[in-house]
VOGU-471274 format. One record per residue (C-alpha): residue number from 0; x, y, z. Coordinates in steps of 0.1 Angstrom, whole numbers. Layout:
REM VOGU-471274
SITE; NUM; X; Y; Z
...
END
This chain:
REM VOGU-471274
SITE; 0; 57; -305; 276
SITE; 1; 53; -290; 310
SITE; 2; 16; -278; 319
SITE; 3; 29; -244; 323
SITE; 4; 47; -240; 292
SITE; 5; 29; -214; 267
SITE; 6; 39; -212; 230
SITE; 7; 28; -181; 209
SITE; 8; 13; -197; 178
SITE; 9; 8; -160; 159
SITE; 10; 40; -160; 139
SITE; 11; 39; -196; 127
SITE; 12; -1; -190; 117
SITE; 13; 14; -155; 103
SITE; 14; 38; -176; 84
SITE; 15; 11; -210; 75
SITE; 16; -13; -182; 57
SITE; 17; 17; -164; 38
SITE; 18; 30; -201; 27
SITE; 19; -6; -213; 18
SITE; 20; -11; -181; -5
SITE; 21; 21; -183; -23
SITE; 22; 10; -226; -26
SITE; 23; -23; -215; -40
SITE; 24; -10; -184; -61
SITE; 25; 13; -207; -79
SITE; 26; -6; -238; -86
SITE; 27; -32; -222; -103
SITE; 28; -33; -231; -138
SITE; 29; -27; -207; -170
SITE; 30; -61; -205; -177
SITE; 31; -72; -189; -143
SITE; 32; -57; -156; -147
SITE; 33; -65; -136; -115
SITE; 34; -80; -103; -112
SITE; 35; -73; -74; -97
SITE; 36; -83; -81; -65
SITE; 37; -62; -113; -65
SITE; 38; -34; -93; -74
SITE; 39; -37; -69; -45
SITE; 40; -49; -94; -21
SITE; 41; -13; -111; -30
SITE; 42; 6; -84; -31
SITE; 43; -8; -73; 4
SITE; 44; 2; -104; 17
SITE; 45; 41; -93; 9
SITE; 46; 40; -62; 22
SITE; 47; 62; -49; 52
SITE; 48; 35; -30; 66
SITE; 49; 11; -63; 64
SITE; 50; 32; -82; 79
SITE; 51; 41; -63; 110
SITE; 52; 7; -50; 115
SITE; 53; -4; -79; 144
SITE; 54; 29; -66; 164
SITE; 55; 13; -30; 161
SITE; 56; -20; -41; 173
SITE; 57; -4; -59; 202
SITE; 58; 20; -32; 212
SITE; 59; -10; -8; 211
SITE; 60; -29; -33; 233
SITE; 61; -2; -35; 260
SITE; 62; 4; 4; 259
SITE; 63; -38; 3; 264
SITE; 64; -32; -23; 294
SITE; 65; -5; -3; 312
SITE; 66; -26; 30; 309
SITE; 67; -56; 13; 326
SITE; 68; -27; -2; 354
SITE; 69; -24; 15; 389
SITE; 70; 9; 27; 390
SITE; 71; 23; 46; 360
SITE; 72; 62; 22; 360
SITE; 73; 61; -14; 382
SITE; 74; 65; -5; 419
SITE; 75; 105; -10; 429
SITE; 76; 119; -30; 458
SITE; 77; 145; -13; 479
SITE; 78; 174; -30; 502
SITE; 79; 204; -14; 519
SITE; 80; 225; -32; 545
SITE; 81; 251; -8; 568
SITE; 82; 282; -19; 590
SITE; 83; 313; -10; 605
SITE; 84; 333; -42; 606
SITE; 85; 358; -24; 581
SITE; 86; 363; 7; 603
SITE; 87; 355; 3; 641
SITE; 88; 341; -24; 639
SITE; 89; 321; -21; 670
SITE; 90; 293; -42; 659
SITE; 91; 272; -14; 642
SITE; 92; 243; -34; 622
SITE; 93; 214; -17; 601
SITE; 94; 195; -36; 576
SITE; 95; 165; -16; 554
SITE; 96; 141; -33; 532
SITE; 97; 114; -11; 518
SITE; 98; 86; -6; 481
SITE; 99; 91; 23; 465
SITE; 100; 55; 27; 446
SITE; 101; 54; 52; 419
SITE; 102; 22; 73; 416
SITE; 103; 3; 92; 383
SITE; 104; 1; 127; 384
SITE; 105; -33; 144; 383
SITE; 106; -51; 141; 349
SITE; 107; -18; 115; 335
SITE; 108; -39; 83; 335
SITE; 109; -71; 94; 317
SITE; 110; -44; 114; 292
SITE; 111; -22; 80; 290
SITE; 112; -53; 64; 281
SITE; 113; -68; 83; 256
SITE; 114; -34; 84; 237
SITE; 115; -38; 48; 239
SITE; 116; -65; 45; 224
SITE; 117; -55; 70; 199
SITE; 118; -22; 51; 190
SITE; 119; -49; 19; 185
SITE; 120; -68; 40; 157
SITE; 121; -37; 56; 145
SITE; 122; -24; 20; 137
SITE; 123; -54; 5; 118
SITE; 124; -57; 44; 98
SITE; 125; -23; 38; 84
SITE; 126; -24; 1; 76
SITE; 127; -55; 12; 58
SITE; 128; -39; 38; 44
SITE; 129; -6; 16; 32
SITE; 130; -34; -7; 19
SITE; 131; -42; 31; -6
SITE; 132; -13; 34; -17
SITE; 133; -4; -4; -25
SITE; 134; -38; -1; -46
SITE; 135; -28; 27; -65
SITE; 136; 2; 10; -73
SITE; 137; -13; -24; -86
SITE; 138; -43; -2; -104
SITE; 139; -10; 13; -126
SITE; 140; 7; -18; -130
SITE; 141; -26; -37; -139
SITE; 142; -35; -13; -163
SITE; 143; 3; -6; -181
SITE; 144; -2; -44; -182
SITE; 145; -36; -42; -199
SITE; 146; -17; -13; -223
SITE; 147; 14; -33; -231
SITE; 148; -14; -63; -237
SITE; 149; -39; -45; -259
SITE; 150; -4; -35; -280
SITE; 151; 11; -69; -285
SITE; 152; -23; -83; -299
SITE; 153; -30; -52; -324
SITE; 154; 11; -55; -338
SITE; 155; 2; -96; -344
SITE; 156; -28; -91; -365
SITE; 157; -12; -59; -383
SITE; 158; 17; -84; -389
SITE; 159; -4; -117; -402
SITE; 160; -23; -91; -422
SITE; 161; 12; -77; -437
SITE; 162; 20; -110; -442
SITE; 163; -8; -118; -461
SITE; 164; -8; -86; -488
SITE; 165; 29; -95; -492
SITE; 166; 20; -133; -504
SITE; 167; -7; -114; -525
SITE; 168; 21; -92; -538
SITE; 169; 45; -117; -546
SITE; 170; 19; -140; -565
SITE; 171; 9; -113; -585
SITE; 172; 45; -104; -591
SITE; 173; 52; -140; -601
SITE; 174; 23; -137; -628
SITE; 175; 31; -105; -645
SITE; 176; 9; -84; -629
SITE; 177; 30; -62; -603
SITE; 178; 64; -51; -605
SITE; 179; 93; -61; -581
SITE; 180; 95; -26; -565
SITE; 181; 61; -37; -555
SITE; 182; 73; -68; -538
SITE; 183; 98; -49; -520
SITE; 184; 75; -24; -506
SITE; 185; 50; -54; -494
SITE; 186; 80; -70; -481
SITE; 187; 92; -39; -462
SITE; 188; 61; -38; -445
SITE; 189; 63; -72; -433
SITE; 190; 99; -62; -421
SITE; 191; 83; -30; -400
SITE; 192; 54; -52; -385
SITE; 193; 77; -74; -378
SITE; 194; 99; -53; -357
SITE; 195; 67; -36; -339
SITE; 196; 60; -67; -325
SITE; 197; 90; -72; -313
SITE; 198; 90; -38; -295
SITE; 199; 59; -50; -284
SITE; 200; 67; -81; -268
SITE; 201; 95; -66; -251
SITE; 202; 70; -42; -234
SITE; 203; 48; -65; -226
SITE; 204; 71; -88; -206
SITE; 205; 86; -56; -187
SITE; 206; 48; -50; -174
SITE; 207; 42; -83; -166
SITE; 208; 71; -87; -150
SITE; 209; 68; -52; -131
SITE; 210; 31; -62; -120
SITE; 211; 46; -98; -109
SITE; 212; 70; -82; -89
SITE; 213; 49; -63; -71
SITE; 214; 21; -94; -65
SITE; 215; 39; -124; -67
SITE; 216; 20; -142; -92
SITE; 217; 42; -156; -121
SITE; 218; 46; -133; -148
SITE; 219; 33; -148; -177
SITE; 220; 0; -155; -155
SITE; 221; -7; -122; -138
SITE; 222; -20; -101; -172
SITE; 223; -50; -118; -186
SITE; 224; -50; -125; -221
SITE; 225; -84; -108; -223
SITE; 226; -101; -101; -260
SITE; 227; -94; -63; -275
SITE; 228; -131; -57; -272
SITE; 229; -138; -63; -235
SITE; 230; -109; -53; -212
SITE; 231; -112; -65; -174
SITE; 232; -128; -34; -159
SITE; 233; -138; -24; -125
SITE; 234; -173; -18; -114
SITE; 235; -179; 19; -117
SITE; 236; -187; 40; -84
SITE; 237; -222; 41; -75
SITE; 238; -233; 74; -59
SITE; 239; -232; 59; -18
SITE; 240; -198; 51; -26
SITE; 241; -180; 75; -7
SITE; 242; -164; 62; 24
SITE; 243; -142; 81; 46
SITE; 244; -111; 81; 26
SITE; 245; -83; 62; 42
SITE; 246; -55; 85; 37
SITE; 247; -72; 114; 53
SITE; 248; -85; 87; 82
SITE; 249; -48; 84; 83
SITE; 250; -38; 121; 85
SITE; 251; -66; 126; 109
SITE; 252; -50; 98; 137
SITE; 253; -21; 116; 135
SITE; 254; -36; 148; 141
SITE; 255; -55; 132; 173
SITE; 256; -27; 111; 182
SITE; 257; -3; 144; 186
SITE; 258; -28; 164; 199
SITE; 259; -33; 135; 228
SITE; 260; 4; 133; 228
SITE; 261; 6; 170; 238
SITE; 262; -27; 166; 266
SITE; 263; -6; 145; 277
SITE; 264; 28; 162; 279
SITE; 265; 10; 192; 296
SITE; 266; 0; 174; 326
SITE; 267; 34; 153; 330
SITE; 268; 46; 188; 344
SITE; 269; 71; 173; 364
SITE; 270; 82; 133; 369
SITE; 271; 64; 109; 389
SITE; 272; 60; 114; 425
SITE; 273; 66; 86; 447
SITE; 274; 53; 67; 479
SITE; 275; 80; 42; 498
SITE; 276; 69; 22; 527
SITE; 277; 103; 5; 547
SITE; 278; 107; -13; 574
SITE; 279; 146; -6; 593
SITE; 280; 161; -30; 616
SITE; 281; 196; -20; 638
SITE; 282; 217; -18; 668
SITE; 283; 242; 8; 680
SITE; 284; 267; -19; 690
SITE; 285; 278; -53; 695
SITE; 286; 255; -64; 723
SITE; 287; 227; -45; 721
SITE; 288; 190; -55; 710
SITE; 289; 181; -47; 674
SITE; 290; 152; -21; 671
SITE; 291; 127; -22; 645
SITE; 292; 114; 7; 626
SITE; 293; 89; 19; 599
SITE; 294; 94; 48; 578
SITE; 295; 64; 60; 549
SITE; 296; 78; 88; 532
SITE; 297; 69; 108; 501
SITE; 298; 91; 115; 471
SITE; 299; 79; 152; 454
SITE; 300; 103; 158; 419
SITE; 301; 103; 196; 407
SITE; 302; 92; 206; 380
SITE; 303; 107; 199; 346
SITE; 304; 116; 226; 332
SITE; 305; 131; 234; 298
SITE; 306; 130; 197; 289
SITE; 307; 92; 194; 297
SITE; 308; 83; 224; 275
SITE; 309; 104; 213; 246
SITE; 310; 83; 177; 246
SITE; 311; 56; 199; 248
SITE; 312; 61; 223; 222
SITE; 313; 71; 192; 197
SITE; 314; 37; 173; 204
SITE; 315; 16; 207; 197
SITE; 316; 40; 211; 162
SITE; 317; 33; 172; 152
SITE; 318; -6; 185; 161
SITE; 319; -10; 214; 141
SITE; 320; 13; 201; 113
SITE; 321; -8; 174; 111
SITE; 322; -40; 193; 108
SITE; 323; -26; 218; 84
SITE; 324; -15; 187; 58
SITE; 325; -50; 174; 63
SITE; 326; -66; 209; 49
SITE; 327; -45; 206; 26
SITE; 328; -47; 166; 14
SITE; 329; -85; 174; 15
SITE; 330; -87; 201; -9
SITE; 331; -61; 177; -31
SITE; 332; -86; 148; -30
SITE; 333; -114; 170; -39
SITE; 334; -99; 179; -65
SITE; 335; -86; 146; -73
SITE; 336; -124; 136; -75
SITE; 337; -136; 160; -99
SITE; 338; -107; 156; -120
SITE; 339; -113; 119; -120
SITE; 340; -148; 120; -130
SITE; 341; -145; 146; -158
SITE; 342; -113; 121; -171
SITE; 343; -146; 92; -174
SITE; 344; -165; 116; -191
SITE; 345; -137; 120; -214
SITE; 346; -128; 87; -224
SITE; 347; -163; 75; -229
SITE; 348; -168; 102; -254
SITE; 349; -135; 96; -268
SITE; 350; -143; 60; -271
SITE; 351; -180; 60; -291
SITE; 352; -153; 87; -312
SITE; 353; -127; 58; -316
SITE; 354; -150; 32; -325
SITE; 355; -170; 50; -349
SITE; 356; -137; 54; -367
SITE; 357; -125; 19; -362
SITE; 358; -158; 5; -378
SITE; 359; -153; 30; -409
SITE; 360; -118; 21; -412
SITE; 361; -128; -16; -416
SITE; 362; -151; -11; -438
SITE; 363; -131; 10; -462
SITE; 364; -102; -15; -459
SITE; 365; -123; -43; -472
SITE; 366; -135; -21; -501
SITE; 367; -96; -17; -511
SITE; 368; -86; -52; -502
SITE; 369; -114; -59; -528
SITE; 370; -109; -36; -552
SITE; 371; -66; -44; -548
SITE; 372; -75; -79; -554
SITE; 373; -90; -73; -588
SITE; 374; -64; -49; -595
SITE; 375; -84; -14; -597
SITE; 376; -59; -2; -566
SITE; 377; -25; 1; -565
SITE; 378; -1; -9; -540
SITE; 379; 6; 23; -518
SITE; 380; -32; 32; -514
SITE; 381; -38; -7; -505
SITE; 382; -7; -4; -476
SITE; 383; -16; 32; -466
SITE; 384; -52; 24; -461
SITE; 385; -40; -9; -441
SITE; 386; -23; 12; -420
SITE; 387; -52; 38; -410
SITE; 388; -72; 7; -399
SITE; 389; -46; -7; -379
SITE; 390; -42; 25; -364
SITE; 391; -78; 33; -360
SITE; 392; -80; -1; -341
SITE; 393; -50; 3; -321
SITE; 394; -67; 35; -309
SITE; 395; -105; 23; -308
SITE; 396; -88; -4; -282
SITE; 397; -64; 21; -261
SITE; 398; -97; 38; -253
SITE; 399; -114; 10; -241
SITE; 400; -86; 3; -221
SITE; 401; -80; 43; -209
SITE; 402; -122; 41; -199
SITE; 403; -116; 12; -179
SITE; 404; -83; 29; -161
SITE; 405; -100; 58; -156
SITE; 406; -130; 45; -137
SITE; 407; -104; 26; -115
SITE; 408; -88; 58; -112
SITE; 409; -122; 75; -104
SITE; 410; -122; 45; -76
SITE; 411; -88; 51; -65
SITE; 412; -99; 88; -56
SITE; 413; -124; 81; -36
SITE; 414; -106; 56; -19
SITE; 415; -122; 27; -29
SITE; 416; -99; -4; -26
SITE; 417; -101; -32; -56
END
């Protein structure tokens, strides 16, 4: 390889790190479900934004280099050559060689360079903000997950515990002591369970594979098979947890990046002047001596006119639409906020509700299971109070699960990443 030969290692390290994670994602064993976090780190990983974000901080970089250059464009190397072999052809020579050096106008390179630095915090606000927005969308897949989850356990046990009365029922049938219409009812809530977990399953492998989609994991690894009683939850929000918010971080670099944008229009009030320097070599005629000459000269554009108050007027609209949206986002994420906490509020009360039931409902069902058993309750009463339990347990556990999704909503608000 020659000594002078550089390679750009970024893209293959870009692509080493994306191969790595996708090795590690999928050699981890069905045991090690991964969390939320995981998820999103993965599913950042895929992202268009993610992976185009080093070309964005380097094209900001050499935007922030050419601000800080001496000349606004590369200086420009003029050459002319004149003759008149193909007319008189009296021996009529000129040769001009001459730098053309374009020059900033006053104010342009402090204005180019605070719109470059403006387009460098305008690049890191909106991968932070993409990095929002992909949250928000793994936080709803995790938790439909978590849902779809929570359902598919509750339909099993109410079907092994359908199960179960109907082999009571047809035992007792067999011995005299219930009639075959009673059979047929156990047996047609076997067939009903039986179908709910089917519509069950089916959603549950639609949200995993929704949620795999989106991360990458393998679907029947990215929902953890996590007990009805303790749901994966998020930390809640402590009272310092309020950073700026990215998506108003984002809004706001667009407002300053216009509003440089249009600092810098207003001083670009016409195109760049510029400064030549040549040096002209010629002779009238075949035997004369060539003369040398040196001409500086100055090259004034006028003004720009129409075209230079429509950029104008376009970067001041970009400014002040971008500061009207960010009034506007930030009453919406206020009110986001309060909404968020009140939905906590909610769903823990609604929970200590839920479970208070549940318990009841368990209790009473092994009184009637008891009291079916010995044959003081009838068949109907024993499957109707089956079914409230079921129910009150299917509910006691979507609360868990809505407490849980609503503090990561409460995090989404603030802004708070998993």
């Amino acid at each position: 390889m020659h000594p002078s030969t550089r390679i750009n290692w970024r893209p293959f390290l870009l692509a080493a790190a994306l191969a790595g994670t996708s090795a590690w994602t999928w050699a981890q064993t069905p045991t090690a479900e991964p969390s939320l976090k995981a998820l999103f780190d993965t599913a950042w990983l895929r992202q268009p934004e993610a992976q185009a974000l080093l070309a964005r901080r380097e094209a900001a970089q050499a935007q922030a280099r050419a601000a800080t250059a001496w000349t606004p464009e590369p200086p420009a190397l003029e050459a002319s050559h004149r003759t008149d072999r193909l007319l008189r052809n009296h021996g009529a020579r000129e040769l001009e060689v001459g730098v053309a050096v374009p020059l900033w106008l006053p104010g342009e390179r402090q204005g180019a360079q605070t719109l470059a630095q403006a387009e460098a915090d305008a690049v890191e606000s909106r991968a932070e903000a993409a990095r929002l927005r992909l949250a928000g969308a793994v936080r709803e897949a995790w938790w439909n997950g978590q849902r779809a989850s929570i359902e598919l356990e509750i339909t099993r046990g109410q079907l092994d515990s359908a199960r179960q009365i109907a082999s009571d029922v047809a035992r007792r049938a067999r011995a005299g002591d219930l009639a075959r219409a009673d059979q047929h009812q156990a047996e047609g809530a076997v067939a009903a369970a039986e179908a709910a977990l089917a519509q069950a399953q089916a959603a549950a492998i639609a949200a995993r594979q929704q949620l795999s989609a989106l991360s990458g994991w393998p679907a029947a690894e990215v929902v953890p098979a996590s007990p009805i009683a303790s749901p994966v939850a998020e930390p809640e929000p402590a009272a310092s947890d309020e950073p700026p918010h990215p998506a108003l971080a984002e809004l706001q670099g667009r407002a300053e990046l216009a509003e440089r944008a249009a600092a810098l229009a207003q001083t670009q009030v016409r195109a760049n002047p510029e400064l030549a320097l040549s040096s002209t070599r010629d002779r009238g005629a075949s035997g004369e001596r060539y003369g040398q000459t040196v001409t500086l000269a100055l090259r004034i554009p006028f003004g720009g006119g129409p075209r230079h108050e429509s950029k104008l007027a376009t970067a001041r609209a970009e400014a002040t639409e971008a500061r009207a949206q960010l009034a506007l986002d930030r009453a919406r994420l206020q009110a986001e906020r309060e909404a968020a906490v009140a939905r906590v509020e909610a769903a823990r009360a609604q929970l200590a509700a839920t479970e208070r039931r549940a318990s009841l409902a368990r209790e009473t069902r092994g009184f009637f299971d008891k009291s079916f058993r010995l044959g003081q309750t009838d068949l109907p009463t024993r499957l109707r109070i089956e079914a409230d339990a079921t129910e009150a347990e299917r509910q006691a556990a979507r609360s868990r699960i809505e407490l849980a999704a609503a503090i990561s909503a409460w995090r989404q608000a603030l802004g708070l990443l998993p």
